[in-house]
C-alpha positions as CSV (number, residue, x, y, z in Angstrom):
1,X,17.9,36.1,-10.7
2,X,14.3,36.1,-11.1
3,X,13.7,32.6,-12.5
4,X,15.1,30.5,-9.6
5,X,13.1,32.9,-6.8
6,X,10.0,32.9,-9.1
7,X,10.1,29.2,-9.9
8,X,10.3,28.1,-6.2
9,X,7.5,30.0,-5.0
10,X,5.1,29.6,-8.0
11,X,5.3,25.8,-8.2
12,X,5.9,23.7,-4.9
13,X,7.2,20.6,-5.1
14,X,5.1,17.6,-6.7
15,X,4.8,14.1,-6.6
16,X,3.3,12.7,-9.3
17,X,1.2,15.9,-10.2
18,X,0.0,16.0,-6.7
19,X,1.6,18.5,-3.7
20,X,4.4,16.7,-2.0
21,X,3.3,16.4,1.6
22,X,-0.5,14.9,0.9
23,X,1.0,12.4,-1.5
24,X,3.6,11.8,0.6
25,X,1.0,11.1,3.6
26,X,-1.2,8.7,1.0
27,X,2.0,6.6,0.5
28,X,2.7,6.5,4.2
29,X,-0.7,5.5,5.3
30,X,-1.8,3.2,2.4
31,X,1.6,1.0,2.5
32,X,1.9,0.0,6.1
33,X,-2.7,-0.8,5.4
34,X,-1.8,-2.8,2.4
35,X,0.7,-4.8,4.3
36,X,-1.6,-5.6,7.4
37,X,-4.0,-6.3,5.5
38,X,-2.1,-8.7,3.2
39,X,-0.8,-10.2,6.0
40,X,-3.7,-10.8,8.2
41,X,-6.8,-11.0,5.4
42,X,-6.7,-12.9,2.1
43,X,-7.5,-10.2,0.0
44,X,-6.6,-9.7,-3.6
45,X,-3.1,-7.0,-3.8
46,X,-4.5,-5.4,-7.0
47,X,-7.4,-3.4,-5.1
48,X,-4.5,-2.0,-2.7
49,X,-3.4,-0.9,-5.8
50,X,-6.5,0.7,-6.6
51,X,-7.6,2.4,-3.7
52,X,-4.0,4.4,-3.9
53,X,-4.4,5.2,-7.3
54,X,-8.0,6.5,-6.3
55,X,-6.4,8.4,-3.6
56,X,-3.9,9.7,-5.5
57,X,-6.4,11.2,-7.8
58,X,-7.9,12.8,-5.2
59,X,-5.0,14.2,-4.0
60,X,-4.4,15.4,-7.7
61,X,-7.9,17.2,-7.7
62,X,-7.4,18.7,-4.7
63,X,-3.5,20.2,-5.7
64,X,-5.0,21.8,-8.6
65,X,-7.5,23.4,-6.8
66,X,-5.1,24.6,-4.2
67,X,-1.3,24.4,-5.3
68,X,0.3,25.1,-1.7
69,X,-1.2,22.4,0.2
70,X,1.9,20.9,1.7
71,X,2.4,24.5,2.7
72,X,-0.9,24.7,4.3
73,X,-0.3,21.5,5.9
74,X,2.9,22.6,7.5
75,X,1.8,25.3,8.7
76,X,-1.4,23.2,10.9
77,X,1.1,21.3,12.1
78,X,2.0,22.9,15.1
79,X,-1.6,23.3,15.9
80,X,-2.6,20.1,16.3
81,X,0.2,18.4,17.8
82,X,1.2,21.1,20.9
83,X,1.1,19.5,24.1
84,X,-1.3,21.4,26.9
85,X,-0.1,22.0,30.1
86,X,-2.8,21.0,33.4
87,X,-3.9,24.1,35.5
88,X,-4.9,21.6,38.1
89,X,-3.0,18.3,39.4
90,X,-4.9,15.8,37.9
91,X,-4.2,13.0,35.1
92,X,-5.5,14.0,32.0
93,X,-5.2,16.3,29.5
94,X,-7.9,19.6,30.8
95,X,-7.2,23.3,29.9
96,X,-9.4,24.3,33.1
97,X,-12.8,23.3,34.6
């Protein structure tokens, strides 16, 4: 009973040594760049390549120092995304003035 609870909490999910949602991110932001900028600049692939490797490491760093980042991440999420309701009719987006 106790290795299956123990397990799951002790070591989140990885990708590639690094905590699941950050790497995840990396791969989500750096593929759809490398595309554009394949596309639309005549740039050699192989430094895509390099900048997500570089990133990656950094994301590996930064998972060692702190194992439950996708946790931590999940948990802003929320935070930053909650829509504010106006207190006065007016366009924008105003907590009060």
């Amino acid at each position: 009973m106790k290795e299956p609870i123990l397990r799951a909490v002790a070591m989140p999910p990885r990708l590639f040594w690094a905590p699941m949602a950050p790497a995840g991110a990396n791969l989500g932001i750096q593929l759809p760049m490398a595309l554009f900028m394949q596309t639309f600049s005549d740039i050699n692939p192989l430094w895509i390549v390099v900048t997500t490797v570089l990133a990656h490491i950094g994301i590996v760093f930064l998972g060692v120092k702190e194992p439950h980042l996708s946790k931590m991440m999940e948990s802003l999420g929320p935070f930053f995304m909650r829509p504010y309701a106006n207190i006065y009719r007016e366009k924008g987006k105003k907590l009060a003035s």
